[in-house]
PASEBA-1860 file (N, C-alpha, C; in nm, 3 decimals):
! residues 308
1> XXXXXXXX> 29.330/9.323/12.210/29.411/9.224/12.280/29.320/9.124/12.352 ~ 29.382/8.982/12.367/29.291/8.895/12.429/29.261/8.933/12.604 ~ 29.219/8.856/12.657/29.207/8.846/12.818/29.296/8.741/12.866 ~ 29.387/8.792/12.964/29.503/8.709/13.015/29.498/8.706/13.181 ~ 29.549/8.578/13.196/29.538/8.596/13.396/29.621/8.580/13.429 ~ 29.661/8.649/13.549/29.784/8.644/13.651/29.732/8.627/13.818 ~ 29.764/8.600/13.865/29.782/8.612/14.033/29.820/8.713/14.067 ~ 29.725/8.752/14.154/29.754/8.943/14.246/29.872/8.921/14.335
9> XXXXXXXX> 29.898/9.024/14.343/30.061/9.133/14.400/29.970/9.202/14.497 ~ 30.074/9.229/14.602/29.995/9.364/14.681/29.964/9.528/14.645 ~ 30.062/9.529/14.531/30.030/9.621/14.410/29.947/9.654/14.342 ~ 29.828/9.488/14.355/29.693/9.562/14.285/29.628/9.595/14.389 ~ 29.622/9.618/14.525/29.542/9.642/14.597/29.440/9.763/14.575 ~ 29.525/9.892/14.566/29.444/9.975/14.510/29.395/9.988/14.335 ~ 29.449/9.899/14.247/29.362/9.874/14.167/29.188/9.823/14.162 ~ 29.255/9.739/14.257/29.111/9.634/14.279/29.000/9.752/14.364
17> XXXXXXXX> 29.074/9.819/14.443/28.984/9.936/14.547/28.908/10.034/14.405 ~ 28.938/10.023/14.280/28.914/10.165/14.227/28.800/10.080/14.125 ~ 28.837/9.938/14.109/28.696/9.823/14.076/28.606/9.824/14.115 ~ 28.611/9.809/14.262/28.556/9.788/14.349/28.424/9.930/14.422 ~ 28.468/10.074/14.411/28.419/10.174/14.411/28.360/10.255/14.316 ~ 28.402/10.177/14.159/28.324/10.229/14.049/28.219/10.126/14.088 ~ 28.203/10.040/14.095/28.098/9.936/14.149/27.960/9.986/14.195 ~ 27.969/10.080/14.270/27.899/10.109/14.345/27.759/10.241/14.243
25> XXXXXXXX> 27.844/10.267/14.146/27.741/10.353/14.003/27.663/10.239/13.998 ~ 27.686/10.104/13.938/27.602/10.055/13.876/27.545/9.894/13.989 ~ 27.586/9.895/14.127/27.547/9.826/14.241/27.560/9.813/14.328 ~ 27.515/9.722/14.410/27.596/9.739/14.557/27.678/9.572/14.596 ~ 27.812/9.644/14.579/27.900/9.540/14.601/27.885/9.448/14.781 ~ 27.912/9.310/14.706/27.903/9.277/14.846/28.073/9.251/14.880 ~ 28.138/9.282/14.764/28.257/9.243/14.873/28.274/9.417/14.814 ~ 28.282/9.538/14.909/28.284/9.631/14.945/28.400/9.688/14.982
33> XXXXXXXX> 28.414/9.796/14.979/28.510/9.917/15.051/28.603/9.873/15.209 ~ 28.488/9.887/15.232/28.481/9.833/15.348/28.552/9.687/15.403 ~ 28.506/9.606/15.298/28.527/9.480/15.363/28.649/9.457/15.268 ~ 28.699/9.523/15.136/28.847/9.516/15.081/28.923/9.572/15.193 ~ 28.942/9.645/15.242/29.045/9.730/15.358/29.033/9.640/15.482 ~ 28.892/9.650/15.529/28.942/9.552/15.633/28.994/9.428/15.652 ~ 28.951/9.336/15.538/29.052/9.218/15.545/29.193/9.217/15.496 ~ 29.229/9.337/15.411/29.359/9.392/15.381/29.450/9.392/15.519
41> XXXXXXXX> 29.365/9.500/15.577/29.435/9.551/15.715/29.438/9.416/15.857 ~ 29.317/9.402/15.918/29.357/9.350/16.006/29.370/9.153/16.003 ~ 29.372/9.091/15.879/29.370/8.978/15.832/29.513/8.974/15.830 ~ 29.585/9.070/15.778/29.748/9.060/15.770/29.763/8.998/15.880 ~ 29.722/9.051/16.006/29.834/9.010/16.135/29.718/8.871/16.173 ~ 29.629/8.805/16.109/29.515/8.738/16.188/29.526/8.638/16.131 ~ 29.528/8.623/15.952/29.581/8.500/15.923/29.680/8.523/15.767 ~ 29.786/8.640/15.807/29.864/8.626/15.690/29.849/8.658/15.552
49> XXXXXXXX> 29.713/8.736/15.521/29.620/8.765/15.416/29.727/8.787/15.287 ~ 29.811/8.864/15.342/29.889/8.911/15.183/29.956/8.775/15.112 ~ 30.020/8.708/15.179/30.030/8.589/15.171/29.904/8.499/15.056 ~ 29.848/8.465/15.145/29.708/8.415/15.110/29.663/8.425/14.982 ~ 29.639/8.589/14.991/29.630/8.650/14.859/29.677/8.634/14.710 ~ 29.820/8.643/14.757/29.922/8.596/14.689/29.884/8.496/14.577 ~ 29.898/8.357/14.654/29.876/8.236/14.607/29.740/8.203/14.608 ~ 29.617/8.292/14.603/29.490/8.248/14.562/29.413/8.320/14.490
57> XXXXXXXX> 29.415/8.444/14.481/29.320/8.520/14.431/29.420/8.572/14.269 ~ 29.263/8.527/14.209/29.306/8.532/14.072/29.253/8.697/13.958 ~ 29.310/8.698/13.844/29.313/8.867/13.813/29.291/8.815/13.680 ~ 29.215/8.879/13.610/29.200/8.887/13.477/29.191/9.029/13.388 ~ 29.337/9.029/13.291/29.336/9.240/13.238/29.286/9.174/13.080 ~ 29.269/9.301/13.040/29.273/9.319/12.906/29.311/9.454/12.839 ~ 29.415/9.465/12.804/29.504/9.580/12.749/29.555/9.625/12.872 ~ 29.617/9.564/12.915/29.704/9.633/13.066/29.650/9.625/13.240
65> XXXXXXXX> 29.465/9.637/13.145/29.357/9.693/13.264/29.313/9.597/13.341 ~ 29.239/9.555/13.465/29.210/9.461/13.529/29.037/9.490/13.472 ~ 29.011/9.370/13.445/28.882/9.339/13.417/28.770/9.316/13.539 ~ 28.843/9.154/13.579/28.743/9.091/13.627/28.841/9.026/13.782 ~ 28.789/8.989/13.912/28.910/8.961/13.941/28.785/8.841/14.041 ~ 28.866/8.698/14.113/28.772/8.638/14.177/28.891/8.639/14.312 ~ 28.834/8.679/14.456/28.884/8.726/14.581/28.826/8.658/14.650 ~ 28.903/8.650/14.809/28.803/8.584/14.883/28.866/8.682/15.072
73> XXXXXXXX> 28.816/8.612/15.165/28.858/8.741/15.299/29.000/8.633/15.360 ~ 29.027/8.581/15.264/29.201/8.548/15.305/29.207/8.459/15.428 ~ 29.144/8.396/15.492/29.133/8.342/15.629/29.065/8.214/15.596 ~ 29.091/8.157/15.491/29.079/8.001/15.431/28.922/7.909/15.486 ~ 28.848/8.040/15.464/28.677/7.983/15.486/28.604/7.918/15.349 ~ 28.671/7.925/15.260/28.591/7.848/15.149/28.507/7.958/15.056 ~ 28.585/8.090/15.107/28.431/8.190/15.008/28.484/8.260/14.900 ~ 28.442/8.306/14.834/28.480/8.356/14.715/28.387/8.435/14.662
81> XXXXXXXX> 28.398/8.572/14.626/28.374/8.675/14.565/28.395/8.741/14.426 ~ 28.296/8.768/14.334/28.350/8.784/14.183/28.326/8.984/14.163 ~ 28.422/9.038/14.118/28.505/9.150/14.085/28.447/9.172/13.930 ~ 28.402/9.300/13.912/28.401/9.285/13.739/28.435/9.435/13.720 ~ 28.488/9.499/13.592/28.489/9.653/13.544/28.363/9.721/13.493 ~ 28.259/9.642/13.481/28.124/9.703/13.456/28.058/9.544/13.454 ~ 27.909/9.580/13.494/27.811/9.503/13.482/27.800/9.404/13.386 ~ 27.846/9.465/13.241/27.806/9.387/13.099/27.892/9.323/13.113
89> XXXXXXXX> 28.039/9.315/13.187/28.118/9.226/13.157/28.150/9.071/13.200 ~ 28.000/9.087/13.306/28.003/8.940/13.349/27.855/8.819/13.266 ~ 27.891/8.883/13.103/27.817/8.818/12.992/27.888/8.763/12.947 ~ 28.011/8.760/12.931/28.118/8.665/12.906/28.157/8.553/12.926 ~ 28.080/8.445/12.867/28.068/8.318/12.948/28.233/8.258/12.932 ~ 28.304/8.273/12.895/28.423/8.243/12.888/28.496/8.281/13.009 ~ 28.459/8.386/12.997/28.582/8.451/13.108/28.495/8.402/13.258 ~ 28.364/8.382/13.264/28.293/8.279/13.397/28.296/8.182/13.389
97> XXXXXXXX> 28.333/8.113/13.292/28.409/7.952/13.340/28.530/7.935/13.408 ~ 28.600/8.051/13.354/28.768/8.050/13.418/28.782/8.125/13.543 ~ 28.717/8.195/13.552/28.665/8.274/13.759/28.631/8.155/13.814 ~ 28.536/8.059/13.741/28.422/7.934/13.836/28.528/7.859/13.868 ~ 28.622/7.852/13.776/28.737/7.707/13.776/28.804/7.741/13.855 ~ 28.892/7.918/13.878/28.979/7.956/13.982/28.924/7.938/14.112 ~ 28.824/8.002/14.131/28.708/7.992/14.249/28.734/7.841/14.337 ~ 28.707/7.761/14.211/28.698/7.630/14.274/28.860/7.538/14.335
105> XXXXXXXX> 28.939/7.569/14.226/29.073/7.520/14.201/29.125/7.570/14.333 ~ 29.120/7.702/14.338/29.175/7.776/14.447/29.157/7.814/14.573 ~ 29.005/7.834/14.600/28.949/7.947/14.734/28.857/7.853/14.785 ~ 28.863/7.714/14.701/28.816/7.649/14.825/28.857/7.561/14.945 ~ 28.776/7.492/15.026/28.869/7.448/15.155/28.809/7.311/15.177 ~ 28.855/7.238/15.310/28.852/7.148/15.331/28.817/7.167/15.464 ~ 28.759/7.031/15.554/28.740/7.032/15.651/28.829/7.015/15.717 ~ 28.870/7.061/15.863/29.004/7.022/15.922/29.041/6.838/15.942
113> XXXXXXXX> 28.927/6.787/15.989/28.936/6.690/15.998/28.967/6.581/15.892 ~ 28.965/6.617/15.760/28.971/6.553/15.637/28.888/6.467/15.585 ~ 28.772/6.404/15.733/28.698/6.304/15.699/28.602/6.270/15.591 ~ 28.555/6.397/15.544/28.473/6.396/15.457/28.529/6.412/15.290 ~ 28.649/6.378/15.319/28.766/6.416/15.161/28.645/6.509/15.064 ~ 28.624/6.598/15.105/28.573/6.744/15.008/28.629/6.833/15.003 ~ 28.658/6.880/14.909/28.643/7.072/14.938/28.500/7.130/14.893 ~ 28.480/7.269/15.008/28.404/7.331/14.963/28.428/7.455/14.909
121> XXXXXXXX> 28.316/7.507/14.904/28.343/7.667/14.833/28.176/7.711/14.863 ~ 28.172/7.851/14.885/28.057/7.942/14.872/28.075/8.059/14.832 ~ 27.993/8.098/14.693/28.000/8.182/14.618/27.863/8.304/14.681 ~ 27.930/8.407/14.739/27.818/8.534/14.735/27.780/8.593/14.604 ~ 27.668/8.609/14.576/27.649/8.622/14.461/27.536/8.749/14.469 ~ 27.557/8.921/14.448/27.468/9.002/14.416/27.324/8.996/14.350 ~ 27.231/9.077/14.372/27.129/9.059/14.295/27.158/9.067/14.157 ~ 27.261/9.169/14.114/27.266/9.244/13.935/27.353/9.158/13.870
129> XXXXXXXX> 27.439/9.020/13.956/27.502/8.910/13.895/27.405/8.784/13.822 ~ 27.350/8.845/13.754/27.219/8.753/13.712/27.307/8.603/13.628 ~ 27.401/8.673/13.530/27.497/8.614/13.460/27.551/8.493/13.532 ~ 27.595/8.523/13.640/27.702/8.455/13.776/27.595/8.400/13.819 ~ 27.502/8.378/13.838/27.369/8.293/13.936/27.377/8.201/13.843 ~ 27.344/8.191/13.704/27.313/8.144/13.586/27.392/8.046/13.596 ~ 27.505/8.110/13.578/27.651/7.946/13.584/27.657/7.902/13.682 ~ 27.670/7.919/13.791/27.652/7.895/13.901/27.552/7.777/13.912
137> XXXXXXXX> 27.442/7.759/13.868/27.326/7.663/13.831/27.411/7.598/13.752 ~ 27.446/7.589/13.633/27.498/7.523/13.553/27.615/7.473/13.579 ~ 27.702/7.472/13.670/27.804/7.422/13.695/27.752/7.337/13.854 ~ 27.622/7.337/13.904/27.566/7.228/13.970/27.570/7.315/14.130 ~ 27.604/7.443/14.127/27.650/7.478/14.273/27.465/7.464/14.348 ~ 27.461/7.458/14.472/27.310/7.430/14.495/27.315/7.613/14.609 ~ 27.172/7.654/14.605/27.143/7.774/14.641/27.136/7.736/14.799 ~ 27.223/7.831/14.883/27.201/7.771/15.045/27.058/7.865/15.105
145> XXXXXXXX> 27.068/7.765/15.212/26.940/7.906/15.297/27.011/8.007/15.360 ~ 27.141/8.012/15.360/27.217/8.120/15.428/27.215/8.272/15.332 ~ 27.134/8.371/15.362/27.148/8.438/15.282/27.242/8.594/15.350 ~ 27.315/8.676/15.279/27.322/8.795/15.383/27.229/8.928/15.296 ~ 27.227/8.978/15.404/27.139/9.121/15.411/27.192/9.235/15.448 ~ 27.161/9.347/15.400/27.238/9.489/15.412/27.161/9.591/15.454 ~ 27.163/9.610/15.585/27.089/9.720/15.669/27.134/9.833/15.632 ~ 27.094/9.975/15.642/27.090/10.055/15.607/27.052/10.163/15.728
153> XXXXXXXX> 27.114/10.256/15.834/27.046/10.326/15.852/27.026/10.474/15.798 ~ 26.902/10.565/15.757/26.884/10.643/15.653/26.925/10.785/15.687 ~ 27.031/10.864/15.655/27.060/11.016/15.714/26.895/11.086/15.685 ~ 26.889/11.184/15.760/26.765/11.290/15.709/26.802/11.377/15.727 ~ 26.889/11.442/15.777/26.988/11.548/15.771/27.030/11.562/15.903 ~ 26.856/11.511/16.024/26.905/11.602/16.140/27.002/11.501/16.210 ~ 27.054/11.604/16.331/27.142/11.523/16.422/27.101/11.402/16.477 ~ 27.146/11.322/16.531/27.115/11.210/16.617/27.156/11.272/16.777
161> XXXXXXXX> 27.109/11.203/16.864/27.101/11.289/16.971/27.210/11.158/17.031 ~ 27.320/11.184/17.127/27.446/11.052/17.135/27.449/11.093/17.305 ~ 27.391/10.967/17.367/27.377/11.014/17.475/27.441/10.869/17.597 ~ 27.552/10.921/17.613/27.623/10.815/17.703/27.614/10.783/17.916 ~ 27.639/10.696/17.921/27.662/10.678/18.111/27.736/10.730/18.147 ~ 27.716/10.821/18.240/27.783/10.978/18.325/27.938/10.922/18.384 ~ 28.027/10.950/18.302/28.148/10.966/18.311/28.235/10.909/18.203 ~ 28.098/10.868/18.105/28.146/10.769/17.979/28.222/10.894/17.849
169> XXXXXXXX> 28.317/10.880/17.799/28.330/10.989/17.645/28.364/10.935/17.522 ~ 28.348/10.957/17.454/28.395/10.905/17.318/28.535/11.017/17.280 ~ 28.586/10.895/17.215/28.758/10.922/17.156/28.777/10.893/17.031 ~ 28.852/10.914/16.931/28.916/10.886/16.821/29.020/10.821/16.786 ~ 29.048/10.796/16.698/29.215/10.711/16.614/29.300/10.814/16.619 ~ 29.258/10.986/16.668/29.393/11.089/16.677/29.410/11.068/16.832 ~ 29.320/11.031/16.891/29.367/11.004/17.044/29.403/10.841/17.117 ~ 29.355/10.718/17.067/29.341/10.621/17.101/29.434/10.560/17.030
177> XXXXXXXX> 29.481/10.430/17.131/29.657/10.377/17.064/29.580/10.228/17.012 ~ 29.631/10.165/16.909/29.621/10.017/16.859/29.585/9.944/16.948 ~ 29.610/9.903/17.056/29.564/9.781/17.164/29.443/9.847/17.227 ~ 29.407/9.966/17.191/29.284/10.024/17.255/29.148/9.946/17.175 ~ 29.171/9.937/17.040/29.057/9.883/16.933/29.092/9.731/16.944 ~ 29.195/9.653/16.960/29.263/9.523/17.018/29.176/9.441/17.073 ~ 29.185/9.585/17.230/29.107/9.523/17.334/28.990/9.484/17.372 ~ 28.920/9.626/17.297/28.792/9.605/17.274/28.720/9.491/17.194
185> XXXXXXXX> 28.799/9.468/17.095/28.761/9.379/16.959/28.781/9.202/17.052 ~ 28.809/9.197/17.119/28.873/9.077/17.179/28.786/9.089/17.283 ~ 28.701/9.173/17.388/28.647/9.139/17.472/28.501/9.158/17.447 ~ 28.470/9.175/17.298/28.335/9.220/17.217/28.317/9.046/17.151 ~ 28.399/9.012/17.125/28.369/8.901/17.013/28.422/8.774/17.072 ~ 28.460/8.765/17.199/28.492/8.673/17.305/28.583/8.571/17.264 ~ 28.705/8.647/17.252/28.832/8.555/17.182/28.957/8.566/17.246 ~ 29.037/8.518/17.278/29.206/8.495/17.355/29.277/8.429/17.308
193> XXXXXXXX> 29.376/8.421/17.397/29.477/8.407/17.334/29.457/8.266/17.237 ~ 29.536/8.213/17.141/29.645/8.308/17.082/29.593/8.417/17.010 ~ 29.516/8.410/16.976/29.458/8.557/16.858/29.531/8.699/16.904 ~ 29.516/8.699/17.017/29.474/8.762/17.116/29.619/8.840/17.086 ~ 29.728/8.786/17.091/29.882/8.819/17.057/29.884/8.905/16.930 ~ 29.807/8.866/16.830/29.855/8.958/16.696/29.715/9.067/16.662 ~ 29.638/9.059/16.775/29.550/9.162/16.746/29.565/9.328/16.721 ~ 29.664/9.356/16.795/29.743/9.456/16.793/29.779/9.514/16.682
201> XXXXXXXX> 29.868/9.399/16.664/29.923/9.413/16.540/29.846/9.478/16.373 ~ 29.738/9.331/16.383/29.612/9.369/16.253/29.575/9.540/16.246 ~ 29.501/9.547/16.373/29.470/9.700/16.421/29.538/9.804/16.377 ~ 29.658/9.759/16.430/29.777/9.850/16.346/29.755/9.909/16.226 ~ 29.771/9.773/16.113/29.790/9.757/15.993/29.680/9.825/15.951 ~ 29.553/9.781/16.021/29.475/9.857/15.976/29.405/10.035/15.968 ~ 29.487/10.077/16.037/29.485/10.153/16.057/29.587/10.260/15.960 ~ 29.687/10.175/15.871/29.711/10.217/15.750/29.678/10.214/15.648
209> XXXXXXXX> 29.550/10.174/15.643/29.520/10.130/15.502/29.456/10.246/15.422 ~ 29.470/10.315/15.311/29.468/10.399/15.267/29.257/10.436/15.243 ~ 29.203/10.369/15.282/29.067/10.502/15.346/29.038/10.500/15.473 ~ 29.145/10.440/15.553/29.087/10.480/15.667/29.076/10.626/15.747 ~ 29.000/10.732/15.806/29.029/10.792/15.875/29.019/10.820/16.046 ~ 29.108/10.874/16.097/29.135/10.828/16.232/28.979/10.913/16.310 ~ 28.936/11.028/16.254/28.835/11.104/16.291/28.701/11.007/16.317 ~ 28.746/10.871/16.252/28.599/10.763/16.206/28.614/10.641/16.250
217> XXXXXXXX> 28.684/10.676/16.373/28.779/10.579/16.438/28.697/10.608/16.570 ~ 28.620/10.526/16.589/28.569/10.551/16.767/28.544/10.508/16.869 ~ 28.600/10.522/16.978/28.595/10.440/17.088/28.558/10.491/17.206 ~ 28.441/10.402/17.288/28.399/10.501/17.417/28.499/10.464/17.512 ~ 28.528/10.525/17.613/28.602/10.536/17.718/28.517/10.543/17.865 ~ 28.535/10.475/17.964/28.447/10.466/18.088/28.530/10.507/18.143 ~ 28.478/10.594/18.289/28.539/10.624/18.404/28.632/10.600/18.376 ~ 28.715/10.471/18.412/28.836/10.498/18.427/28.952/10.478/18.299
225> XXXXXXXX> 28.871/10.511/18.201/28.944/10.560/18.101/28.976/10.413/17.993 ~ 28.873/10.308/18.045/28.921/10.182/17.963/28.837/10.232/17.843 ~ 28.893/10.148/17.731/28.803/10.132/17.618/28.674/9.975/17.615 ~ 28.573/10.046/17.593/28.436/9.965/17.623/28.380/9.934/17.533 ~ 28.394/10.022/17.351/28.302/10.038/17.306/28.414/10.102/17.124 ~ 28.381/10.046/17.043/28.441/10.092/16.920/28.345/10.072/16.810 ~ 28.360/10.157/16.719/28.321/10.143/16.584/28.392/10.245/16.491 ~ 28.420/10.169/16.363/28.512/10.243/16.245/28.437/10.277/16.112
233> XXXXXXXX> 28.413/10.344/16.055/28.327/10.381/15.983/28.443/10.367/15.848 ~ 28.367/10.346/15.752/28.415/10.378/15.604/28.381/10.442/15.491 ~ 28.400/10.548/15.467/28.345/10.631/15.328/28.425/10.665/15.193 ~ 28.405/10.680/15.146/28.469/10.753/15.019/28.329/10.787/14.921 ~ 28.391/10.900/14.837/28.323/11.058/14.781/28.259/10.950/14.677 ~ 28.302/10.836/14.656/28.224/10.755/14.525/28.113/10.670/14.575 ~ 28.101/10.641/14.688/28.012/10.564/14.770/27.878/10.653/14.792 ~ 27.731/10.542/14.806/27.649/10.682/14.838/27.584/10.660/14.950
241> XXXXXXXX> 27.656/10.546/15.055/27.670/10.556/15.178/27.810/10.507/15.240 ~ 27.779/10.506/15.409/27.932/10.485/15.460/27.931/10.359/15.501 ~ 28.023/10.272/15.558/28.021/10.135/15.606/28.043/10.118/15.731 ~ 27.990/10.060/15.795/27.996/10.017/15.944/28.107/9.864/15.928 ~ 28.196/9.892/16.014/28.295/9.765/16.028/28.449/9.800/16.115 ~ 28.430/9.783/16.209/28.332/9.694/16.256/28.294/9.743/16.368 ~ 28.144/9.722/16.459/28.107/9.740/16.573/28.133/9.673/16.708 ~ 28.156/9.663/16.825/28.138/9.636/16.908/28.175/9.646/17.047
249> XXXXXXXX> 28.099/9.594/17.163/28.122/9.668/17.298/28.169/9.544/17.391 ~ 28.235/9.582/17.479/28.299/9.455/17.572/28.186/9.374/17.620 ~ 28.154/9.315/17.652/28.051/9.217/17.727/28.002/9.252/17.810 ~ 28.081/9.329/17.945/28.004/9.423/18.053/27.969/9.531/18.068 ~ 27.977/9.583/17.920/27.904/9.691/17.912/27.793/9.741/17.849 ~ 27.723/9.625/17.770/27.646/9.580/17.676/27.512/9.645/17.793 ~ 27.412/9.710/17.671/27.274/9.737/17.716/27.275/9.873/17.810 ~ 27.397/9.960/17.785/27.425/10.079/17.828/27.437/10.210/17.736
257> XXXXXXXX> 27.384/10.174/17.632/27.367/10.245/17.509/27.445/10.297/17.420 ~ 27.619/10.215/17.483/27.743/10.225/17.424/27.742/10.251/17.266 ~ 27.706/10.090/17.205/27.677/10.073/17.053/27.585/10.202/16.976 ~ 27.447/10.243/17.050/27.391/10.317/16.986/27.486/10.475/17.016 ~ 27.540/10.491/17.110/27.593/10.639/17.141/27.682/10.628/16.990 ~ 27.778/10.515/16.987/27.863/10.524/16.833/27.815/10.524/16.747 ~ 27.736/10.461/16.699/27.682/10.503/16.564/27.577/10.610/16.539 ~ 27.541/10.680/16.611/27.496/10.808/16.645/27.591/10.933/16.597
265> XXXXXXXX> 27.724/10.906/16.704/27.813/10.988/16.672/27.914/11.026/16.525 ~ 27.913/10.839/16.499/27.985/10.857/16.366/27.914/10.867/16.262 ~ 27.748/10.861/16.249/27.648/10.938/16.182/27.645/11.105/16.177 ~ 27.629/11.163/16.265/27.681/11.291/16.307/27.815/11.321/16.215 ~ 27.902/11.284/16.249/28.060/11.308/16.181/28.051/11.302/16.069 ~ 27.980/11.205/15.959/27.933/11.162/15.835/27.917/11.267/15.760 ~ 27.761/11.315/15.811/27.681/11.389/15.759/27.750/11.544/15.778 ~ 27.826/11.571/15.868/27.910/11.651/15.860/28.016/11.689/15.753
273> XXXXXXXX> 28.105/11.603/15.749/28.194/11.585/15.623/28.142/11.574/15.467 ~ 28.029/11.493/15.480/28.005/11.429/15.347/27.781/11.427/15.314 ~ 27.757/11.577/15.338/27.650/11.576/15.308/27.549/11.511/15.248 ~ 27.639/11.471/15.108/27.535/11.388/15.024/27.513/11.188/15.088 ~ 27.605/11.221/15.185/27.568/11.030/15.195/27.472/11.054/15.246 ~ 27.412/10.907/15.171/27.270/10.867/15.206/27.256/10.802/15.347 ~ 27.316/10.755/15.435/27.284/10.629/15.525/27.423/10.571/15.546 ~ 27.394/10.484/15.644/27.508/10.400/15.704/27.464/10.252/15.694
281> XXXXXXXX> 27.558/10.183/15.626/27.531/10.024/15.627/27.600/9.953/15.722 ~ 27.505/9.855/15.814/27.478/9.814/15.944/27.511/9.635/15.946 ~ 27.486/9.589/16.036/27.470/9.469/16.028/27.357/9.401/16.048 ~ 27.320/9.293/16.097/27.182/9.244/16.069/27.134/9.158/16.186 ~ 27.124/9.246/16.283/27.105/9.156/16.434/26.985/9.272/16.459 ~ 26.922/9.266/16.575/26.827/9.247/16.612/26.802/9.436/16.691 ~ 26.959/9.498/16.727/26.983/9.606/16.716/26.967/9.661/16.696 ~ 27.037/9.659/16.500/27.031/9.740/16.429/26.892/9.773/16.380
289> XXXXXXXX> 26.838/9.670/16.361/26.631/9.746/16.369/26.582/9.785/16.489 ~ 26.622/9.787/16.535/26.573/9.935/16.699/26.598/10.005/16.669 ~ 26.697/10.025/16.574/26.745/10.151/16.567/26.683/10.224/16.434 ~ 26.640/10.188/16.382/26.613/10.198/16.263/26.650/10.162/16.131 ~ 26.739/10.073/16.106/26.797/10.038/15.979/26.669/9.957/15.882 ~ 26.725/9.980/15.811/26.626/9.881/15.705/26.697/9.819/15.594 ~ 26.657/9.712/15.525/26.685/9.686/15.452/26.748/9.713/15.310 ~ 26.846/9.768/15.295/26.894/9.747/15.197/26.903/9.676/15.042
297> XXXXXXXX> 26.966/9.565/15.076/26.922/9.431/14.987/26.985/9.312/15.068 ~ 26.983/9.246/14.965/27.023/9.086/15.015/27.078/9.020/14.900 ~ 27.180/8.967/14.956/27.271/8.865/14.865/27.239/8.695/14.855 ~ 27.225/8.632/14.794/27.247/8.479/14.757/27.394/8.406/14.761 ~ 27.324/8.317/14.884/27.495/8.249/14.884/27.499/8.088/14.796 ~ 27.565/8.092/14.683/27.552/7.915/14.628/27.664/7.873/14.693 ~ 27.635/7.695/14.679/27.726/7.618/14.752/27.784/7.568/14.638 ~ 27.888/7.529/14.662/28.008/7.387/14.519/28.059/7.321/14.649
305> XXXX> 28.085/7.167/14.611/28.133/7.075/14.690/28.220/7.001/14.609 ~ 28.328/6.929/14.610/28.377/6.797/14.497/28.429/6.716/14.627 ~ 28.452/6.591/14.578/28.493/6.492/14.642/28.704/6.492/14.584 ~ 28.796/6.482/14.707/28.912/6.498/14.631/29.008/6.373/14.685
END
């Protein structure tokens, strides 16, 4: 049978999740486990994602099956991400003209102001997408200096030692309510209202999304019982590490060893459950190498621009 395209349903969600985690045999995805669920989950209530989705992200099957699919994090930034069922299948220069064209047609954006009548687009592009770099050149996109990078910190079996400010405890998603991760997330990343109204909500959502678990759900608690401090971990048995997403601590509590006590702990919990993971993937600030992370790899971001 030929290759045919449709527009995603919220129905393929866990299709695309089972793409997306065979992925991980033959690379390391940059649009991830991790970062499929979380913009699933808390993008719903932040900017409407299923929606979004809907009317942008494009699917390509062949005999029933989803092949190849081009995605982006639903919140109308101009980026776009390419999906494949194995490695060899992004040799298909056919079927990468018609991702490049959706990519472009679809997931890209404009400036608010309009002044510059463009749309853009930025394509993340893996190291093992050699294929996708290739056209990418050939269809004129130019290579940015923005690159991202994937920290890593490495299990060795032993414990991490999680050592908090005397009256501080850590809690879970079986004990801690939605506006608890809300609050934190909002006084970590210095944002109000309006956001501020449907944060709740996202949290929520996300908190249904089918890998999350509430055990990997963590939040410190101070004296008087506020939440200061969160991080959510992500694993599954096909992955051969877990995902950090997302981290962070309120503003006044920063440099109290909040951040490191969590990822300590949900390292601990990890290696508990899931022996064979290798490491925890981090983010790329200045932190996470105190702590030990290292490098991973690094992704290439190309640019496309048109005049409209």
């Amino acid at each position: 049978m030929s290759i045919t395209f449709r527009y995603y349903t919220d129905e393929d969600f866990l299709k695309l999740e089972e793409l997306i985690l065979a992925s991980y045999q033959w690379g390391k995805p940059i649009w991830s486990f991790s970062r499929h669920e979380f913009c699933r989950g808390v993008h719903s209530a932040w900017a409407n994602v299923k929606d979004n989705w809907r009317h942008t992200v494009g699917i390509w099957e062949e005999d029933g099956k989803i092949i190849s699919a081009v995605i982006c994090e639903g919140v109308w930034h101009g980026d776009a991400f390419f999906l494949f069922d194995s490695l060899e299948r992004q040799k298909d220069s056919k079927l990468l003209e018609k991702m490049f064209h959706h990519a472009e047609t679809h997931l890209s954006c404009f400036t608010n102001d309009y002044k510059e009548q463009s749309r853009y687009l930025h394509i993340v592009i893996p190291k093992e997408y050699s294929c996708v770099k290739n056209m990418a050149k050939e269809r004129g996109y130019g290579l940015s200096q923005h690159t991202e990078r994937s920290l890593i910190l490495p299990f060795r079996g032993d414990k991490f030692d999680v050592v908090l400010p005397e009256g501080y405890r850590i809690a879970d998603g079986n004990e801690t309510p939605d506006f608890f991760l809300s609050n934190t997330h909002m006084f970590s990343f210095n944002y109000t209202l309006p956001i501020a109204e449907t944060g709740e909500k996202g949290f929520h959502d996300l908190r249904t999304m089918p890998g999350y678990k509430p055990e990997l759900d963590l939040c410190v608690l101070d004296q008087e019982g506020k939440p200061v401090g969160m991080a959510i971990i992500w694993y599954n048995e096909k992955m051969p590490y877990c995902e950090l997403e997302p981290l962070g601590v309120v503003w006044w509590s920063r440099r109290k060893g909040v951040a490191r006590a969590l990822i300590y702990e949900a390292a601990n919990r990890i290696m508990k459950i899931a022996p064979s993971c290798r490491g925890m993937l981090g983010g790329d600030q200045q932190f996470y190498w105190d702590l030990g992370f290292k490098v991973e790899t690094t992704y290439e971001t190309w640019d496309w621009s048109r005049k409209f």
